[in-house]
TIFI-916243 format. One record per atom (N, C-alpha, C): x, y, z; residue in one letter; atom name. Coordinates in steps of 0.02 Angstrom, whole numbers, always signed. Example, Ala and Ser with C-alpha at 12.3 -4.5 7.8 and 13.67 -1.06 7.14 Angstrom:
<recs>
      x      y      z residu atome
   +660   -284   +390      a     N
   +615   -225   +390      a    CA
   +660   -165   +390      a     C
   +642   -112   +354      s     N
   +684    -53   +357      s    CA
   +645     +2   +394      s     C
</recs>
This chain:
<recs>
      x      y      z residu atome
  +5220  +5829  +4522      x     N
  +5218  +5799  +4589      x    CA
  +5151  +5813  +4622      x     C
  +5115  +5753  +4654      x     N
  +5057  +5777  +4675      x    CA
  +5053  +5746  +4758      x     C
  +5017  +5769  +4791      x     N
  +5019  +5740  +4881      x    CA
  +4927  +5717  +4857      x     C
  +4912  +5666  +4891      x     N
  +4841  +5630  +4885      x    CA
  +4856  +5608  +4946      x     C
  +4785  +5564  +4962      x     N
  +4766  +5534  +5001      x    CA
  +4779  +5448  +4973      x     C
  +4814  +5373  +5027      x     N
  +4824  +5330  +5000      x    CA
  +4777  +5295  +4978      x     C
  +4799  +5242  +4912      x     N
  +4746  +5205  +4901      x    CA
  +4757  +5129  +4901      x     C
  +4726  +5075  +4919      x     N
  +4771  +5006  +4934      x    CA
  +4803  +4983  +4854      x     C
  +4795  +5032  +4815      x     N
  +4841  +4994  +4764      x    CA
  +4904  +5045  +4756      x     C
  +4941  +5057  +4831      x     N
  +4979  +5107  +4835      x    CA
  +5021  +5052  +4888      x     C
  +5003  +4996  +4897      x     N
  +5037  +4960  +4964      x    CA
  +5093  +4943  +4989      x     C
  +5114  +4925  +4897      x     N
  +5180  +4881  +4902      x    CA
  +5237  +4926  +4889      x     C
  +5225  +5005  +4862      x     N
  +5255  +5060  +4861      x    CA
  +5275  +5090  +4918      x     C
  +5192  +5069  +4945      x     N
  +5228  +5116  +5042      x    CA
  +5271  +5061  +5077      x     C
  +5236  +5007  +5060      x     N
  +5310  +4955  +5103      x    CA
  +5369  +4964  +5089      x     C
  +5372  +4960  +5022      x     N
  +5474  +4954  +5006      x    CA
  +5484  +5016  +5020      x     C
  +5460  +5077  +5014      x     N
  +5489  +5149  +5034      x    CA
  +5508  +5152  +5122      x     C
  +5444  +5111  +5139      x     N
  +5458  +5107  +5211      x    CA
  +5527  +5065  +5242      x     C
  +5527  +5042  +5211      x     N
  +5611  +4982  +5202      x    CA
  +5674  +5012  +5185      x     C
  +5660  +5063  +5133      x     N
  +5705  +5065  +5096      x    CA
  +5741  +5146  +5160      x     C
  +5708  +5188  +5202      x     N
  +5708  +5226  +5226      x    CA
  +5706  +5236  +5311      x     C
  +5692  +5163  +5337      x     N
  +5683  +5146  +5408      x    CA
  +5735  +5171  +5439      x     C
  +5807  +5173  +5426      x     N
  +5857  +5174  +5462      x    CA
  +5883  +5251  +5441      x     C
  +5858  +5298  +5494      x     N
  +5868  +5381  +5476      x    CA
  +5873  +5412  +5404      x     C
  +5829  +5374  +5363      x     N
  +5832  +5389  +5293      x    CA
  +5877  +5330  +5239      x     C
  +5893  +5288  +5271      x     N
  +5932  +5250  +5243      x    CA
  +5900  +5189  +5268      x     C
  +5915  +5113  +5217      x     N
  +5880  +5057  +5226      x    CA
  +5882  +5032  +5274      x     C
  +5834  +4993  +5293      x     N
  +5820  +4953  +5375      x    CA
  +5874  +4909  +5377      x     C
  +5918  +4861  +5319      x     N
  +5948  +4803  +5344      x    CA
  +6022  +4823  +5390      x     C
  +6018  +4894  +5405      x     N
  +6084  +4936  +5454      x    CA
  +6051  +4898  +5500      x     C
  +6004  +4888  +5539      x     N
  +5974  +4866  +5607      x    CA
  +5957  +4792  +5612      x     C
  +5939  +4776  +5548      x     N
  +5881  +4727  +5542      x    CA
  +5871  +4700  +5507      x     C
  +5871  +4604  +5510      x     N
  +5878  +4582  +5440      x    CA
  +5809  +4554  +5380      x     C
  +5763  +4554  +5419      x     N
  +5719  +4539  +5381      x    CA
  +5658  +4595  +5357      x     C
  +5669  +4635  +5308      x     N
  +5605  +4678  +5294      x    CA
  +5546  +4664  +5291      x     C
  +5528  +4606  +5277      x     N
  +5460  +4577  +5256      x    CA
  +5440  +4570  +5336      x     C
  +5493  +4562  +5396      x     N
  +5438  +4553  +5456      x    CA
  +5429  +4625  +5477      x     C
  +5482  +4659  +5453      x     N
  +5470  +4739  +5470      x    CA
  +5413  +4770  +5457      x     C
  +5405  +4745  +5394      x     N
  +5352  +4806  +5341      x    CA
  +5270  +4763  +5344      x     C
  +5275  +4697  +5366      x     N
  +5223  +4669  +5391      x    CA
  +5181  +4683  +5468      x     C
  +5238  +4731  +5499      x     N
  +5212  +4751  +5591      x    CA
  +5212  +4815  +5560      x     C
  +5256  +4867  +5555      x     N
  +5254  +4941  +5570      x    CA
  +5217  +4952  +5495      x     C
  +5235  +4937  +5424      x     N
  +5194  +4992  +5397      x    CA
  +5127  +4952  +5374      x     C
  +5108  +4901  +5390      x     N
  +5045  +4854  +5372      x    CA
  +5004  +4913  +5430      x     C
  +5019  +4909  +5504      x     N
  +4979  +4942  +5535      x    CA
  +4938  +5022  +5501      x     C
  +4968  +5044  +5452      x     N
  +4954  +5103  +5422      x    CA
  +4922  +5074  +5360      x     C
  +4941  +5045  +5322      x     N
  +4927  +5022  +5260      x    CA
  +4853  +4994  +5264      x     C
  +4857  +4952  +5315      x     N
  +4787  +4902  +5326      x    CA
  +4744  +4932  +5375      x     C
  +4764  +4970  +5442      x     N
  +4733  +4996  +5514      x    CA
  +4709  +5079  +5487      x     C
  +4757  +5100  +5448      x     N
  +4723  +5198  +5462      x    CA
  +4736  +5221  +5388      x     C
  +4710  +5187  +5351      x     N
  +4711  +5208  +5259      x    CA
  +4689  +5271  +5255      x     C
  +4628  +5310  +5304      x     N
  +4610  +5370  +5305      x    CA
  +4642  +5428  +5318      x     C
  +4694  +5409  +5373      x     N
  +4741  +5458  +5382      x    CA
  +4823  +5440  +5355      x     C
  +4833  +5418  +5302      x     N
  +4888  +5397  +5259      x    CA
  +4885  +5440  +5206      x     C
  +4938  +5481  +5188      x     N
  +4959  +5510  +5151      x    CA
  +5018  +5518  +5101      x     C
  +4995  +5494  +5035      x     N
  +5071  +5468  +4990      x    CA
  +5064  +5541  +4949      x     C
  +5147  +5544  +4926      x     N
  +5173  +5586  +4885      x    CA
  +5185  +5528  +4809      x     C
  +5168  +5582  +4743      x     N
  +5164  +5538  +4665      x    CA
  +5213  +5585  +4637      x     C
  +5241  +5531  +4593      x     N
  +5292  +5593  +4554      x    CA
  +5284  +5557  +4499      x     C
  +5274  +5546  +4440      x     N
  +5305  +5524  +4377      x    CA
  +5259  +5435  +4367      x     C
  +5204  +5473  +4420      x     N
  +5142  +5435  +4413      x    CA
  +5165  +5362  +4450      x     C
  +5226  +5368  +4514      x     N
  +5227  +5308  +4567      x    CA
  +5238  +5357  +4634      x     C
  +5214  +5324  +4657      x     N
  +5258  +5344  +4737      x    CA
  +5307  +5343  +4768      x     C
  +5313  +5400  +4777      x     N
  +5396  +5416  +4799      x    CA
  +5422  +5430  +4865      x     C
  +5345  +5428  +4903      x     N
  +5332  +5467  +4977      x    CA
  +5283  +5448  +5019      x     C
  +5285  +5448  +5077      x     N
  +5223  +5436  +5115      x    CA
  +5224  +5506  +5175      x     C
  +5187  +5508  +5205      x     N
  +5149  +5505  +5267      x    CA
  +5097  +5467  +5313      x     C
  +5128  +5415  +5377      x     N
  +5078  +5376  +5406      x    CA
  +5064  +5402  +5463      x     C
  +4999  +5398  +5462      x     N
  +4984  +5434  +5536      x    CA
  +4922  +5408  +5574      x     C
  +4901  +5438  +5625      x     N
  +4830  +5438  +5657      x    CA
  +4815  +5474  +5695      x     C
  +4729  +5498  +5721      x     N
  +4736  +5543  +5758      x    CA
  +4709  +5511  +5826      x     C
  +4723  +5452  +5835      x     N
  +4717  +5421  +5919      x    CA
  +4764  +5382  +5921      x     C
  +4832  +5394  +5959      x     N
  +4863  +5351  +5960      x    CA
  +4845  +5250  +6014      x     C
  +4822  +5276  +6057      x     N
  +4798  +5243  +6114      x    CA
  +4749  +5196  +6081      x     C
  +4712  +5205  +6031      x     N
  +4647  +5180  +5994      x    CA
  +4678  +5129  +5946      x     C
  +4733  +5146  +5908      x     N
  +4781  +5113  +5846      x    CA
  +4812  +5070  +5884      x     C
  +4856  +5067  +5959      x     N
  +4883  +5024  +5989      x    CA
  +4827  +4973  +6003      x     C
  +4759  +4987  +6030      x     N
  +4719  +4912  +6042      x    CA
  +4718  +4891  +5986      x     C
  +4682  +4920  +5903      x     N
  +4703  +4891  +5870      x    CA
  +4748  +4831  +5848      x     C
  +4817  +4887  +5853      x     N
  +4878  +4821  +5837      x    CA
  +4862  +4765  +5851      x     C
  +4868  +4777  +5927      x     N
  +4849  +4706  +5972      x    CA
  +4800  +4647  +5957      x     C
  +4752  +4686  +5933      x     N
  +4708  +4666  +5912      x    CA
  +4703  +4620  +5855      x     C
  +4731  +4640  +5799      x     N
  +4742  +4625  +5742      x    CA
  +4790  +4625  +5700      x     C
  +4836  +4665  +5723      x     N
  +4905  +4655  +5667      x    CA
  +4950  +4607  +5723      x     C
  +4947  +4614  +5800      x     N
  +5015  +4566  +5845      x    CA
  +4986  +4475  +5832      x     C
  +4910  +4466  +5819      x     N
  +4910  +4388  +5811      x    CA
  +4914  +4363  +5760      x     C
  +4909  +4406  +5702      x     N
  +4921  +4393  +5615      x    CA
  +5005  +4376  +5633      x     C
  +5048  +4416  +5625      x     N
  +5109  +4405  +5647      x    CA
  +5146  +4357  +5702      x     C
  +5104  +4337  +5762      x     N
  +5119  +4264  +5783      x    CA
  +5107  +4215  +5771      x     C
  +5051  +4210  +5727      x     N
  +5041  +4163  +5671      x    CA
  +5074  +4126  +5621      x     C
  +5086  +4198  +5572      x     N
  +5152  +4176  +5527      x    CA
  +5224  +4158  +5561      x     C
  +5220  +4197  +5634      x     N
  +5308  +4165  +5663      x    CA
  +5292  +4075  +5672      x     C
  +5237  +4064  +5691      x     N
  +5230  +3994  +5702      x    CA
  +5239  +3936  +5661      x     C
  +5226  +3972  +5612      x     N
  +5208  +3942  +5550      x    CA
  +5278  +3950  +5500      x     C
  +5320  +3979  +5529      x     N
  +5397  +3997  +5523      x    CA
  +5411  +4038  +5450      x     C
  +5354  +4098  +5428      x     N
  +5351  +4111  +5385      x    CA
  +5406  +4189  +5391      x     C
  +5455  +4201  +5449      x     N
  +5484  +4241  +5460      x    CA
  +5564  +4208  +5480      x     C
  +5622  +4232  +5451      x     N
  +5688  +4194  +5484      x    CA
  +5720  +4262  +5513      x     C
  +5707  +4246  +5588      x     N
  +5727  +4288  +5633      x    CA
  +5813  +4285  +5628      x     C
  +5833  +4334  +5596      x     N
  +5936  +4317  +5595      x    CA
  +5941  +4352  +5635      x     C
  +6020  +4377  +5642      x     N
  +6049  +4375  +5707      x    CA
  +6033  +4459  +5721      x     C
  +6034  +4496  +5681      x     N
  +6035  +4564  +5686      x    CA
  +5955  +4598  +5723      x     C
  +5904  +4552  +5672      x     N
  +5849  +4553  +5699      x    CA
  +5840  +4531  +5785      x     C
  +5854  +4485  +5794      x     N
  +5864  +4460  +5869      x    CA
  +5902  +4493  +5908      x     C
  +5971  +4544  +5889      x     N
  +5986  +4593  +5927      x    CA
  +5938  +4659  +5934      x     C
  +5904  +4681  +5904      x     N
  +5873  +4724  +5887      x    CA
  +5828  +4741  +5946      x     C
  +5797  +4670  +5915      x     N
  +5721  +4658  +5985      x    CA
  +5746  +4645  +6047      x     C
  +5801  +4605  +6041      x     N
  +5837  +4621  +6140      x    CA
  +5851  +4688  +6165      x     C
  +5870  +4722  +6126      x     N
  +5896  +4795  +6129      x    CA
  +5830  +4829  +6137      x     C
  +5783  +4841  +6120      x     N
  +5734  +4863  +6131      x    CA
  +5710  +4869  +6201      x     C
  +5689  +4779  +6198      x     N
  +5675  +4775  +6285      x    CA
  +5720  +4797  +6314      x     C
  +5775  +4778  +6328      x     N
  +5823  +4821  +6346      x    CA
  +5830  +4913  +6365      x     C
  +5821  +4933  +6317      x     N
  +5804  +4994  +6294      x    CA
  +5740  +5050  +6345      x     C
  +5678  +4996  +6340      x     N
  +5621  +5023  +6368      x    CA
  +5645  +4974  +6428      x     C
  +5675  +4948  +6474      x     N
  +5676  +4946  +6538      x    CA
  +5726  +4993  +6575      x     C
  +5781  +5010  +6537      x     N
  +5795  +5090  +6576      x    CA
  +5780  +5142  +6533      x     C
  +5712  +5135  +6525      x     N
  +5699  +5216  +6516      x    CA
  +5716  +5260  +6456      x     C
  +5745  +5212  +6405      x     N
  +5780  +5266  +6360      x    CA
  +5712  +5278  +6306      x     C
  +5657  +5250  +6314      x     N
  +5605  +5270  +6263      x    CA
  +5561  +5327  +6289      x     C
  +5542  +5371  +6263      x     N
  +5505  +5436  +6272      x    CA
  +5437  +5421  +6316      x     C
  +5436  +5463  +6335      x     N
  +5352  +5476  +6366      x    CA
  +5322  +5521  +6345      x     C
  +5260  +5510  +6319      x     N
  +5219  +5570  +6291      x    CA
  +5148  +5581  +6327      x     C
  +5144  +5632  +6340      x     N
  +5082  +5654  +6364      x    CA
  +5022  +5661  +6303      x     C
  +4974  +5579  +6285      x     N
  +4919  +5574  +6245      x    CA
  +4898  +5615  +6254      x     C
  +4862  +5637  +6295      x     N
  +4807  +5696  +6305      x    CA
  +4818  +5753  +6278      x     C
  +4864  +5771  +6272      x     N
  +4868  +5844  +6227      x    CA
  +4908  +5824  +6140      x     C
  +4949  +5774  +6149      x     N
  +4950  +5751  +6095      x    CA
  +4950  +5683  +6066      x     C
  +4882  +5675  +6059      x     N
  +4852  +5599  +6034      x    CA
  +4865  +5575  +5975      x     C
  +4878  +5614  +5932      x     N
  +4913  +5608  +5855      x    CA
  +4967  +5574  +5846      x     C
  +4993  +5569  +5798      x     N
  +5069  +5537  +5780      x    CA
  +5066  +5529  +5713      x     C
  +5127  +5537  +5674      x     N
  +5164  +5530  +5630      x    CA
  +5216  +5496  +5618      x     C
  +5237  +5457  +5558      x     N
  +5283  +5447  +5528      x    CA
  +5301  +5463  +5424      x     C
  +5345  +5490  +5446      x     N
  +5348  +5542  +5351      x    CA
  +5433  +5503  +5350      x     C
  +5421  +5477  +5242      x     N
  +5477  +5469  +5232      x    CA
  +5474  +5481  +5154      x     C
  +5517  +5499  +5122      x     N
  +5537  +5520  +5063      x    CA
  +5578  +5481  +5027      x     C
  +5569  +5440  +4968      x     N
  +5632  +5416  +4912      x    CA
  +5700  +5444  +4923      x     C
  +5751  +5425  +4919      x     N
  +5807  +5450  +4930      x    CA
  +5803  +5516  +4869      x     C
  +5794  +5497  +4795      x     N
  +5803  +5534  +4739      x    CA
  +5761  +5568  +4729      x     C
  +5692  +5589  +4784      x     N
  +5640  +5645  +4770      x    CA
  +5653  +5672  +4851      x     C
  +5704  +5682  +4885      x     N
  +5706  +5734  +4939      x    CA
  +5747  +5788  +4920      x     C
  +5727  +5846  +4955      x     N
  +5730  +5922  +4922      x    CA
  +5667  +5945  +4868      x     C
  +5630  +5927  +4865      x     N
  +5592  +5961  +4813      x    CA
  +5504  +5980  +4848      x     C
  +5512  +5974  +4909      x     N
  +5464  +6012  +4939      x    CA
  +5392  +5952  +4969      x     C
  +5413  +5902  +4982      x     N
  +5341  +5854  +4990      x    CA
  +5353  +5812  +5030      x     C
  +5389  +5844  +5081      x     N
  +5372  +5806  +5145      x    CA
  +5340  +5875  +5188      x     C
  +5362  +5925  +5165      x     N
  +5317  +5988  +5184      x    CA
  +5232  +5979  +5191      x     C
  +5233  +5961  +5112      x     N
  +5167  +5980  +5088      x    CA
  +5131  +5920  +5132      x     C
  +5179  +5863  +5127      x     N
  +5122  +5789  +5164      x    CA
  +5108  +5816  +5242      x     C
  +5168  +5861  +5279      x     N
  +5143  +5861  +5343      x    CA
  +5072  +5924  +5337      x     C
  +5074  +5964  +5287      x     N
  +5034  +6024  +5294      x    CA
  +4951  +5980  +5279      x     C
  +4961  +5933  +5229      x     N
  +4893  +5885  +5224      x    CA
  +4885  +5870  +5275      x     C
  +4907  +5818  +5317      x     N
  +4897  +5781  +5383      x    CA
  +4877  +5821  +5426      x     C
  +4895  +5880  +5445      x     N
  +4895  +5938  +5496      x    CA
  +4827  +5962  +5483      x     C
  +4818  +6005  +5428      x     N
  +4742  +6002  +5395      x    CA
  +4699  +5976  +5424      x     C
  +4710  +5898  +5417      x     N
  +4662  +5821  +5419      x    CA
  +4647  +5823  +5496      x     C
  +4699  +5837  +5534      x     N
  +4693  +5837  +5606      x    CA
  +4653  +5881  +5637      x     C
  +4668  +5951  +5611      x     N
  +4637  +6018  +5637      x    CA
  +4548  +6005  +5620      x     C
  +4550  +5984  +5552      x     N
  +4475  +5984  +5535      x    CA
  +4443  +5946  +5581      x     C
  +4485  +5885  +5606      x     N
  +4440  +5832  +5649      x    CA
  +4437  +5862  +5716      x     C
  +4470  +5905  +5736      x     N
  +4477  +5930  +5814      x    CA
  +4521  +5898  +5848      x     C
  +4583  +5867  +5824      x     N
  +4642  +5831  +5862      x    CA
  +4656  +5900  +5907      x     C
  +4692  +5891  +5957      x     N
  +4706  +5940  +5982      x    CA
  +4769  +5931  +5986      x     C
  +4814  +5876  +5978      x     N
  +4892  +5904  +5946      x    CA
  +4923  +5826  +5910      x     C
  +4985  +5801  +5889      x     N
  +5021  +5785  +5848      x    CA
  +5085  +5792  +5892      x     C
  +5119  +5715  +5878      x     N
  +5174  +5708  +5905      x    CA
  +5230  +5667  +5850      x     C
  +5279  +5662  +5851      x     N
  +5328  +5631  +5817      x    CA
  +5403  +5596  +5848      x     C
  +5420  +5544  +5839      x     N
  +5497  +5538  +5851      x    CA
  +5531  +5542  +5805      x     C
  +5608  +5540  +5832      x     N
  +5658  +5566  +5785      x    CA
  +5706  +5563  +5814      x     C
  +5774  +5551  +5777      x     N
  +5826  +5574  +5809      x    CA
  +5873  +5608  +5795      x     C
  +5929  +5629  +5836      x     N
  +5973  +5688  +5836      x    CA
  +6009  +5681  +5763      x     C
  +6021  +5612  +5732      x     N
  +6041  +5580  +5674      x    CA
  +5998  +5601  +5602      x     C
  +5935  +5633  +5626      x     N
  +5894  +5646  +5560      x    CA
  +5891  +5736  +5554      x     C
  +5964  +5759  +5526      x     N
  +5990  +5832  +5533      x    CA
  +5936  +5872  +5467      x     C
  +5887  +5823  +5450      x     N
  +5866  +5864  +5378      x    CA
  +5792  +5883  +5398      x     C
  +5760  +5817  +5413      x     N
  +5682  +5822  +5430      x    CA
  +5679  +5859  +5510      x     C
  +5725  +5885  +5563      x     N
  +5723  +5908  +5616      x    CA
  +5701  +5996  +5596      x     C
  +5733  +6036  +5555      x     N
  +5736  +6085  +5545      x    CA
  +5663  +6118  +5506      x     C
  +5636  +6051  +5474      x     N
  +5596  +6060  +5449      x    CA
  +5501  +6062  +5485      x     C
  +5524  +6000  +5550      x     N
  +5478  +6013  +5608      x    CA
  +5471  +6063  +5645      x     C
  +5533  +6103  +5657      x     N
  +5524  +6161  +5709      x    CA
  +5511  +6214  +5676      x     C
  +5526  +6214  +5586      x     N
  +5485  +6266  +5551      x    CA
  +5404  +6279  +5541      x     C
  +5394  +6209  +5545      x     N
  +5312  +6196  +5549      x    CA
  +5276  +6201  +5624      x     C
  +5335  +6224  +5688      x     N
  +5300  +6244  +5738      x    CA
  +5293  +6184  +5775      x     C
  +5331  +6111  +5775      x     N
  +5348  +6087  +5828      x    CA
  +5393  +6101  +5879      x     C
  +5392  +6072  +5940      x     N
  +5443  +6094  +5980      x    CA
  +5440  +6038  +6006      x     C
  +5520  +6027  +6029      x     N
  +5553  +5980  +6073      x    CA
  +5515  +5967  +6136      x     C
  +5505  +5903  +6138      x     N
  +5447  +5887  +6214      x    CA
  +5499  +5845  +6238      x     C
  +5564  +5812  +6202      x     N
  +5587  +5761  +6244      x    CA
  +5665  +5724  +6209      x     C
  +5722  +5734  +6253      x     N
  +5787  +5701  +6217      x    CA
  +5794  +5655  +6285      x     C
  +5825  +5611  +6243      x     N
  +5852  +5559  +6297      x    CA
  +5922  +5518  +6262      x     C
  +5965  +5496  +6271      x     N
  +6013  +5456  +6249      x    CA
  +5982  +5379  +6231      x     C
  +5987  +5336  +6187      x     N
  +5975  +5291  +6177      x    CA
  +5999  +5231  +6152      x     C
  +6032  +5182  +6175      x     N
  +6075  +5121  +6140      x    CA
  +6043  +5090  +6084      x     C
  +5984  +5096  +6078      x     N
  +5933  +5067  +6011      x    CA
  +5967  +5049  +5954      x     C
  +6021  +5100  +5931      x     N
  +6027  +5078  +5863      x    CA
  +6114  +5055  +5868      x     C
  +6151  +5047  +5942      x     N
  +6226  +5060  +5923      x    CA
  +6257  +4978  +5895      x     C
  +6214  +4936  +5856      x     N
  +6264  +4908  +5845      x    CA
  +6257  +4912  +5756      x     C
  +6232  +4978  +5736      x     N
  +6227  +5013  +5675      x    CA
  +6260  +5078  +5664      x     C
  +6259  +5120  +5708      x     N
  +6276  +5170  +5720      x    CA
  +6369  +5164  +5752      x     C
  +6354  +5136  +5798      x     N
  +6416  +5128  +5843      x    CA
  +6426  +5177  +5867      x     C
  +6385  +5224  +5886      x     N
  +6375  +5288  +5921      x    CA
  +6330  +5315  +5979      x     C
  +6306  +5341  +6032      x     N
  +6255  +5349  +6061      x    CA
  +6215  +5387  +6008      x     C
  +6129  +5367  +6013      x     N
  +6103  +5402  +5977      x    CA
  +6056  +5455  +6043      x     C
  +6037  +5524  +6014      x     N
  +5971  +5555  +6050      x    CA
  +5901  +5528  +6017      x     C
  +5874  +5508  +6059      x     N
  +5797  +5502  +6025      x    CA
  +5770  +5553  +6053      x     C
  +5758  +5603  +5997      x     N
  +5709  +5670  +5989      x    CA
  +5624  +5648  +6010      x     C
  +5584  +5681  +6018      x     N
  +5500  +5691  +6045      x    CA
  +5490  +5730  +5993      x     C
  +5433  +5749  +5970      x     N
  +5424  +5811  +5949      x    CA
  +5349  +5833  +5947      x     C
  +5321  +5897  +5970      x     N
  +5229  +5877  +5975      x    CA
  +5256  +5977  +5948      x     C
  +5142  +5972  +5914      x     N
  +5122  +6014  +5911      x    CA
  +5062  +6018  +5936      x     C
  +5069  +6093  +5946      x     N
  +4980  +6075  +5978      x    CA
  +4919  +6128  +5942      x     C
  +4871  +6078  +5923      x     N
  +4824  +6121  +5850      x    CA
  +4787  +6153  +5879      x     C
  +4745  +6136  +5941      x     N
  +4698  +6192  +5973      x    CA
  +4712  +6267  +5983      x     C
  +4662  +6291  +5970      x     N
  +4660  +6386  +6012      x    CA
  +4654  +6377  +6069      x     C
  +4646  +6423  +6125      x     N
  +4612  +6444  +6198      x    CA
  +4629  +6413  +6224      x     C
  +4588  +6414  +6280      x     N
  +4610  +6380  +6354      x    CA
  +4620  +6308  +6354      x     C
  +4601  +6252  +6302      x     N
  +4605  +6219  +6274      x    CA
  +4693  +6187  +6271      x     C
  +4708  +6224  +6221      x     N
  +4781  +6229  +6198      x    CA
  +4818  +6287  +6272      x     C
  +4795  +6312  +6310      x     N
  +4842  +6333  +6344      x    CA
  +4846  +6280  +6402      x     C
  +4819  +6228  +6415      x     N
  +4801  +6169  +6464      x    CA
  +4860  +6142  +6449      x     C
  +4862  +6103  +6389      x     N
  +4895  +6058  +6351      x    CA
  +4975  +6092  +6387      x     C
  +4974  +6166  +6345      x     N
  +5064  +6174  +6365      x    CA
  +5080  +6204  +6426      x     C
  +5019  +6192  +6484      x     N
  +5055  +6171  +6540      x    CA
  +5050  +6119  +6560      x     C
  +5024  +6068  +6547      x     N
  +5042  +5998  +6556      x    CA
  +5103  +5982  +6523      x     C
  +5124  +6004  +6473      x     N
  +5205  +5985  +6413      x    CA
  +5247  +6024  +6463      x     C
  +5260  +6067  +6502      x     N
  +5300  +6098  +6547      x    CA
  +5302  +6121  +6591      x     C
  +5248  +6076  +6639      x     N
  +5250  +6073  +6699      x    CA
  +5215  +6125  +6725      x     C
  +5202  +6191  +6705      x     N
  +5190  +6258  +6729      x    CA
  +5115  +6244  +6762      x     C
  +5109  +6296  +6808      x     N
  +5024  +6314  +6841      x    CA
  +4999  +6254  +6871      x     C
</recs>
């Protein structure tokens, strides 16, 4: 098993893993019916926008794993906009996507979702970073979603990020234990309808930040994360 850095002939590996794992470790079509518009918005933005800070796990000489990340979040969003939201209204025009019904609940639910409030707020400034880590169903337990966050973390510190944030939810009982071992801490729960016509449950959507700086630096940051001074 080896952790590297991605390479674009790694693409179509990080897409279907990204598919195959969207829905708390389990496949996206619980939420959502079309993968190809999925894996064309969320993991193209990594695949095509931040190849530098993408990090795949190899086992048996394929990929079995990723880590997508960046260390400006604010910078990757003009991006998108930029370039991955008009590629994608393009092809909707061009009707190269069949929006079904699950998908169309999804994205109502969303808006929905972010007009009361149930989506997180994060304070960029102390943590401008972000992540997303997912593992093969049949290569978790064997230590490499560890190792991908300890690369990325590395990658960050060397550049001078001054912290790293993540979502998650109360539903992902495996990769939670494994963040607060690596010295994240909870910045943020909220209840969220996002996923209940998959779940059929309230879900928590977890926050999660670290913060990489020393000194006064890093002691700024965690009183801005809790209000203090």
């Amino acid at each position: 098993m080896n952790v590297r850095l991605y390479r674009p002939a790694d693409r179509a590996a990080v897409h279907c893993i990204c598919a195959d794992t969207a829905f708390f470790g389990a496949p996206i079509e619980a939420f959502w019916g079309n993968r190809r518009l999925f894996t064309d918005y969320f993991a193209a933005t990594y695949t095509d926008l931040e190849q530098q800070y993408l990090w795949v796990a190899e086992a048996t000489e394929q990929v079995v794993g990723y880590l997508m990340g960046c260390p400006d979040t604010r910078q990757l969003d003009h991006r998108v906009r930029r370039h991955i939201l008009p590629r994608m209204l393009a092809r909707v025009a061009m009707g190269r996507y069949r929006l079904d019904a699950r998908t169309r609940r999804f994205i109502g639910q969303y808006i929905v979702s972010s007009l009361r409030g149930e989506l997180a707020h994060i304070d960029l400034a102390c943590y401008p970073a972000h992540l997303h880590i997912n593992i093969a169903l049949e290569w978790r337990g064997n230590g490499l979603g560890k190792r991908l966050l300890h690369a990325f973390l590395a990658q960050l510190r060397s550049a001078d990020v001054p912290g790293a944030h993540l979502e998650t939810s109360d539903h992902n009982i495996i990769a939670v234990p494994l963040y607060e071992k690596l010295g994240f801490r909870l910045l943020d729960r909220r209840p969220t309808r996002l996923y209940m016509q998959a779940t059929k449950e309230p879900v928590h959507a977890l926050t999660y930040g670290l913060l990489l700086l020393e000194g006064a630096a890093k002691h700024h940051c965690h009183q801005a994360a809790t209000g203090d001074g």
